[in-house]
Structures are given as structure tokens and as C-alpha cells.
N, C-alpha and C positions, 0 to 999 in steps of 0.2 A: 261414140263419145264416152270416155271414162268419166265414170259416176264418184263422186266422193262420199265416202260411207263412214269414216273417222268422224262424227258428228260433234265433240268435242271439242277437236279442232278446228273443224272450221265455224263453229258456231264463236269459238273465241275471238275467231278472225274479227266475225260479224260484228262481236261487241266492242271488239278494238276500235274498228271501224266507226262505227254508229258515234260512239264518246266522245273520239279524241278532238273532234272540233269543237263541240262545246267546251272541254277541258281548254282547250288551247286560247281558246277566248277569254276565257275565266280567267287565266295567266296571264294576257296581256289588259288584265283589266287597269292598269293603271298606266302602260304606255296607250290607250286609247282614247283616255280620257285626260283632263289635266290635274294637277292636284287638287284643286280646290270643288272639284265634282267628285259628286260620292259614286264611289266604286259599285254600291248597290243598281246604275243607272245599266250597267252593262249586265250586272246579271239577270236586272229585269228583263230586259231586251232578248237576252241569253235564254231565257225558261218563260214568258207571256204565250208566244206561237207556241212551244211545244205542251206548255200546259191547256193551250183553247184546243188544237188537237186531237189529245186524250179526251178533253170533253167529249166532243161530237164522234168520237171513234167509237164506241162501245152504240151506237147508233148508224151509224153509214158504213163502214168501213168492209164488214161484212160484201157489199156492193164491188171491192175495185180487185180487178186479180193482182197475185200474189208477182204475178209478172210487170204488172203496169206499177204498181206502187216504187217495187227497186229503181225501174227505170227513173222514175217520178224524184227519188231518194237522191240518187246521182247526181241530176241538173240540179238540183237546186241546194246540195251543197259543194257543189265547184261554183256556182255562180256568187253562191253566200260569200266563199272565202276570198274571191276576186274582189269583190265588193269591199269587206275587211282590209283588205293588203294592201287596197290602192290609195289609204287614210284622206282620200281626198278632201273629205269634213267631216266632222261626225255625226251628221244627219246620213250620210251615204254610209257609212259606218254602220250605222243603226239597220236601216238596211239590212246590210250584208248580214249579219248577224239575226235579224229576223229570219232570213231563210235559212240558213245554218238551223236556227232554230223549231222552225217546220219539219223540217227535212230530221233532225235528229229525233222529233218526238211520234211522227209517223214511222222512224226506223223501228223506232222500242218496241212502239205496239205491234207491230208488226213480226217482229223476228221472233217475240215474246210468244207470241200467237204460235207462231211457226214450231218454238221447242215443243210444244204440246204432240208434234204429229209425228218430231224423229227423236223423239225420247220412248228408250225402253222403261217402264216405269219402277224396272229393278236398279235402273243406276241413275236414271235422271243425266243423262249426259250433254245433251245438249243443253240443259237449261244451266248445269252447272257451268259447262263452256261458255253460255251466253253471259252469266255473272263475271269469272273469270274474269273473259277479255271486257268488260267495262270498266273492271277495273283496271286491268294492263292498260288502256284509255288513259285514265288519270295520270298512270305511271309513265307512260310511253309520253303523252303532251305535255306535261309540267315537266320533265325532265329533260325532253329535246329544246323546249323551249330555255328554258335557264340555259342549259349548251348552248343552245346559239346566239341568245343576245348578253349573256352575264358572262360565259367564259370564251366564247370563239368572238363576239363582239360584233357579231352579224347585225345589220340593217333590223330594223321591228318590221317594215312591210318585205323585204326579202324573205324575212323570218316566217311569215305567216303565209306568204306566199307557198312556200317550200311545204305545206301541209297539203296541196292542193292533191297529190297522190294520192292518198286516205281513198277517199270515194268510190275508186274506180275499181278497190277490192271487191265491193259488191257486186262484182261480175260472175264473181263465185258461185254466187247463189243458182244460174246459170248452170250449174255443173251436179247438182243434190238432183237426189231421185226424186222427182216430184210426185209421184205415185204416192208418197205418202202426205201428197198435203188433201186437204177435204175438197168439196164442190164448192164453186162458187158460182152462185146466183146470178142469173141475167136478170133485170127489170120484167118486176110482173111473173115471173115464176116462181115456185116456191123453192123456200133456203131453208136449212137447218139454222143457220145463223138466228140469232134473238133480233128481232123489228123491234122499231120503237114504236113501244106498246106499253098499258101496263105490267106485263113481267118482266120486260127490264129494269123498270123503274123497282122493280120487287127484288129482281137478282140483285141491283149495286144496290139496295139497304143492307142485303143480308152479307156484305162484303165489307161494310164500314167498319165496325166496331172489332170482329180480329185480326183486319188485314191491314186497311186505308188507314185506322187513324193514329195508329203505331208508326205504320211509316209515314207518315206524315211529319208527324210532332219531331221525330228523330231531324227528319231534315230539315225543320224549321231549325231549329236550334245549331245543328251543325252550320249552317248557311249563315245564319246568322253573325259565327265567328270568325265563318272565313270571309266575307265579302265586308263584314262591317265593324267587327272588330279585331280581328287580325290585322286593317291596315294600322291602328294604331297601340299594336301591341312589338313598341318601338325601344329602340336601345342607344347608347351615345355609338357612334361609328368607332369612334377610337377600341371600343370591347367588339368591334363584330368584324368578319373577315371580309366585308365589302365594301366598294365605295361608294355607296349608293342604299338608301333605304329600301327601296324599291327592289331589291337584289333579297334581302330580308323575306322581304312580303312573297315573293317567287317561290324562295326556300319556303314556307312553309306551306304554299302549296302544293310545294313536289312531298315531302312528308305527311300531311295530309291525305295527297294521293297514294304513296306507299301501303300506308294504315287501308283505306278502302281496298288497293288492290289483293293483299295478303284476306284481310276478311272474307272479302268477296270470292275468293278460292278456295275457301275452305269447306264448302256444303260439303261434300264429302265425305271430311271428316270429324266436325262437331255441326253438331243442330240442336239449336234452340226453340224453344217454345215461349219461350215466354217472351214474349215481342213487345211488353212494354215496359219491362226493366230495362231497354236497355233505351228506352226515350227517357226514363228518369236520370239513367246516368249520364246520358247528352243532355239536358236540362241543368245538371250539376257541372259540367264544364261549363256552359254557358254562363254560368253563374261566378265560376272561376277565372274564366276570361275579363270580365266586364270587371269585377273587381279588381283584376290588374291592371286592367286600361285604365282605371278610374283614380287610384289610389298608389299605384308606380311601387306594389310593394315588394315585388321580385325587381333590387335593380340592377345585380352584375351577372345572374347566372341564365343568359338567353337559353341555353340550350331545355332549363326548365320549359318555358312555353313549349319547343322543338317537341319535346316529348309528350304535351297534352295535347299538342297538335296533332301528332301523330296516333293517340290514342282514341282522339277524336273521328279518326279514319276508318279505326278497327271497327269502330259502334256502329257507323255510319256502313258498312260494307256487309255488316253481322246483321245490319236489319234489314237490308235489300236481300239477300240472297235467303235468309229464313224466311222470308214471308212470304216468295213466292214457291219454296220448297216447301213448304207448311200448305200451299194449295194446292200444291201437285199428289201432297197426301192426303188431304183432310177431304177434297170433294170430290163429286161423282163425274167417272168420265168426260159426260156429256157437259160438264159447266165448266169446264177448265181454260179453255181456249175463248168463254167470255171472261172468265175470271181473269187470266193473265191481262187483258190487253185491258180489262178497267181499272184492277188495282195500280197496273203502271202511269196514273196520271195523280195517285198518293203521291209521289214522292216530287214529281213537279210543283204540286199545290201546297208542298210546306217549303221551297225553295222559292216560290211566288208570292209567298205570304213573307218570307224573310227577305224579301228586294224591298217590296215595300216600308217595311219595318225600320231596313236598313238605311233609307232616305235619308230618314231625319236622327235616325242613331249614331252612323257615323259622324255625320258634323256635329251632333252635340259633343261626342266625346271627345271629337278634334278641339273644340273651341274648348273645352275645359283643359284640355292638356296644356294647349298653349297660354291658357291664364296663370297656369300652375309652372307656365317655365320650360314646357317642354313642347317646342314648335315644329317637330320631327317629322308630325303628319302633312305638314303644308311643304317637305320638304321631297326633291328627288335623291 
């Protein structure tokens, strides 16, 4: 059997892979639900499983081989998105999208783990490919998605159906020298892996304050604009080139995701350090956003938002990929591969913290627009 050793590439595979369903769900956040339900309900559903996940992963995980997990990855995002596709109600909906959502957040940890063992530590290659294709993710699912339902005018469950390919990439993995991944533990024998014990609880302190709650806050803030105030960062149809609000809202997910994928590929060749200037300045769109939700003070030049949207991507992608290239340098061999697979549940727990948020933020902003005249959000 020919081994794949371009780790790069197929590590982008992986990340393509791993995203594009949550992505794609995030996209049809508003044909899933009806207008008068806030958008935030699907991203909770979206990021709850794979944030409880992360939880308990830097504790069990250690435990499943790297074999049985993929297979594990597979079923239960084909079953997710059959589940999704078939909108039979949105309780089954719900559903569907919970495993989706398992399934993607045991992917992260996992393949995250994984760059640790086929990265050379002189280029970082696989971990940069794993950034990369998470972003190509965003790029790849908000893009196909507006293609099929806003320009080709495809069915929404035909639509989502047609994602059901994705998963079965991970067969790939199947094909990587595995000689480079570590031992894993039977029950009752001893692991190198970290038990829970007091030093893990020691390890994830010493990872909060320059890793977790940088990226954290970043994707609070981000999340926050896409799921809950992006939907009512609205314009008269007559100025916009679609027929449909909802076409709006699409678009600036796929822009959005542009901004991430470009950042997110960039390790390479800029790296930052300072991981919390750049949640100040996602803090300051946030701030920018909500006040044009609130106050209608950009009202003929949409493509302004376009491009805070899109900027809002670059932050969001510049904070994912520095923080775990800032671990791959800052710590000692031997913590690296608990470090990756605990910091990756930061960025679930500031996108679970903005669903929430986003409950009751979205309809309040809805209901004040429409007092003020502008009923755009209740509209398709």
C-alpha cells in the first residue's frame, strides 16, 4: 500500500473535511428554521455536542485508537446530515445536527492531536495544512451552498443532501504512515497520555490565560455577528442584487468565510504573538456591527458591512492558527499533543457562549427594527 507523506495536503484534506458540515449548517441556518426563530437556536445545536466533547476529551480520549475514532467520525456524520436533509421537523433536525456536531468536534481533537506526530517542527506542516483546509471548510460550504440554492435554485434538502460525500474522505487517513502516531493504552496499562488526575487539572490552568481565553473571546464576538447580528444587518432589496433577504445573509457568510480561510493559511508566512489584540479588535466590530443594526446608520452602501464582514474573518482565522502555532513553539515536546486537543475546545466555548447570547439578542434587535420601520428581519 502506498503511504502518503505530502502531510500538508492531506492534513488540508482533513480539515476541509472535518468543517464543511458545520459550515454548511451554519449556511442553512435560516432555511432550517423559520423566520421568527432565532438563528442562534441552530448554532447552538451546531457547537453544544462538540463543545461537551472537548470537555471530556483531554480526560478519555487518550483511551480510543486513532483507528476506531475515524471510523466512529464517518457514521455519525453521514447519519447527521441524512438526518439534516430529510427536514422532516425540526426536532429531527436537531438531531441531525447534534451528531454532525459530535462527530466534528471529536474530529478537531483528534487530527489536532494527530499534527503533533507528522509535523517536522522546522515547518509545522501538517498543522498548517490542518488550519488551511478549515478554512477551505468555510470557503468550500458557504460557497457551494449559495451555488446551489441562490444561483443553480436547487431544493435546501437536495442541497444538503449533496454534502453527504465530505466524510468518506477520511478514509485517507487509512493511507498516512502510522508509525508516526504514539502508543495507545489498553485499560489498566500504563499510557504516556495525562489521566485525570490532579496534573491535568494543573496542565489546562496553565493553558488558559495565553491560549484558551484569547481564542475564546475572539470567537465570542465573531459568532456573535454572524448568527445574531448579521441576520439583521439588512438593506431595502431594491439596492441589493437578490430576491430574497435571506440570499444577503448567505453572502455574508461566504465572505466571512473567505476572511477565515485566507488567515487561516497564512501561518507560514506572518505569525503573531500577541493573541489578544486581535480579540480587542473583534470586540470593536462587534461593537460596530450592533450599532448599525441598531441605529440604520450605513443606509445605501451594503458592501461597507461586506467588507467588515470579511475582515471579521481575517481576525477570526489569525487567531485560530497563531494560537496553536504559538504551542507548537512555546512548549516542551512532551505537552503538546495534550495541549492541542484541550486548547481546541476554546474556540467552541466562545461560539457556545454567543448561541446563548444570541437567543434573546437577535429578537431584541429584530423587534426594535421593525418599530423603527424596518421589518426586513421577519422577512424571507
Amino acid at each position: 500500500m502506498k503511504l502518503l507523506t505530502n502531510y500538508y495536503l492531506i492534513f488540508w484534506l482533513f480539515g476541509l473535511i472535518n468543517n464543511v458540515l458545520y459550515v454548511v449548517i451554519l449556511s442553512a441556518a435560516m432555511d432550517l428554521v423559520d423566520p421568527k426563530t432565532p438563528k442562534s437556536l441552530i448554532l447552538l445545536f451546531d457547537i453544544l455536542p462538540s463543545l461537551l466533547v472537548k470537555l471530556i476529551s483531554p480526560f478519555h480520549i487518550h483511551k480510543i485508537e486513532y483507528n476506531h475514532r475515524i471510523v466512529s467520525i464517518i457514521i455519525m456524520s453521514i447519519v447527521g446530515m441524512l438526518c439534516v436533509s430529510s427536514q422532516y421537523n425540526l426536532g429531527w433536525t436537531l438531531v441531525g445536527i447534534t451528531l454532525a456536531s459530535i462527530s466534528s468536534g471529536f474530529g478537531e481533537v483528534t487530527f489536532l492531536q494527530l499534527t503533533h506526530f507528522y509535523d517536522d517542527s522546522s515547518n509545522g506542516d501538517a498543522l498548517n495544512g490542518w488550519s488551511s483546509g478549515t478554512g477551505g471548510a468555510g470557503l468550500v460550504g458557504s460557497f457551494c451552498y449559495l451555488l446551489l440554492t441562490s444561483i443553480f435554485h436547487i431544493s435546501i434538502p437536495l442541497s444538503l443532501l449533496s454534502f453527504e460525500i465530505f466524510p468518506l474522505g477520511f478514509l485517507l487517513y487509512f493511507k498516512l504512515d502510522r508509525n508516526h502516531q504514539p502508543y495507545v493504552a489498553l485499560p489498566n496499562s500504563s499510557s504516556p497520555h495525562p489521566q485525570n488526575n490532579p496534573s491535568t487539572w494543573f496542565k489546562l490552568k496553565t493553558l488558559i490565560f495565553p491560549y484558551m481565553l484569547p481564542l475564546t473571546t475572539v470567537y465570542f464576538f465573531e459568532y456573535l455577528i454572524n448568527q445574531s447580528v448579521a441576520p439583521t444587518l439588512l438593506f431595502p432589496l431594491e439596492i441589493l442584487p437578490f430576491k430574497k433577504f435571506r440570499d444577503l445573509y448567505v453572502l455574508y457568510g461566504t465572505l466571512y468565510q473567505i476572511g477565515v480561510f485566507i488567515s487561516r493559511s497564512s501561518g507560514k508566512w506572518l505569525r503573531l504573538r500577541h493573541l489578544y489584540a486581535l480579540s480587542l479588535l473583534q470586540g470593536l466590530n462587534l461593537i460596530i456591527t450592533l450599532l448599525q443594526s441598531w441605529y440604520f446608520i450605513n443606509k445605501h452602501w451594503p458592501w461597507l458591512n461586506m467588507i467588515l464582514v470579511l475582515w471579521e474573518g481575517l481576525l477570526g482565522g489569525s487567531s485560530y492558527v497563531n494560537t496553536f502555532l504559538n504551542i507548537q513553539q512555546d512548549l516542551p515536546h512532551d505537552q503538546i499533543e495534550f495541549a492541542m486537543g484541550s486548547v481546541s475546545l476554546s474556540d467552541s466555548l466562545g461560539v457556545f457562549l454567543a448561541a446563548l447570547v444570541g437567543l434573546s439578542l437577535e429578537p431584541t434587535l429584530c423587534k426594535h427594527q421593525i418599530e423603527e420601520g424596518r421589518p426586513w428581519c421577519r422577512m424571507e
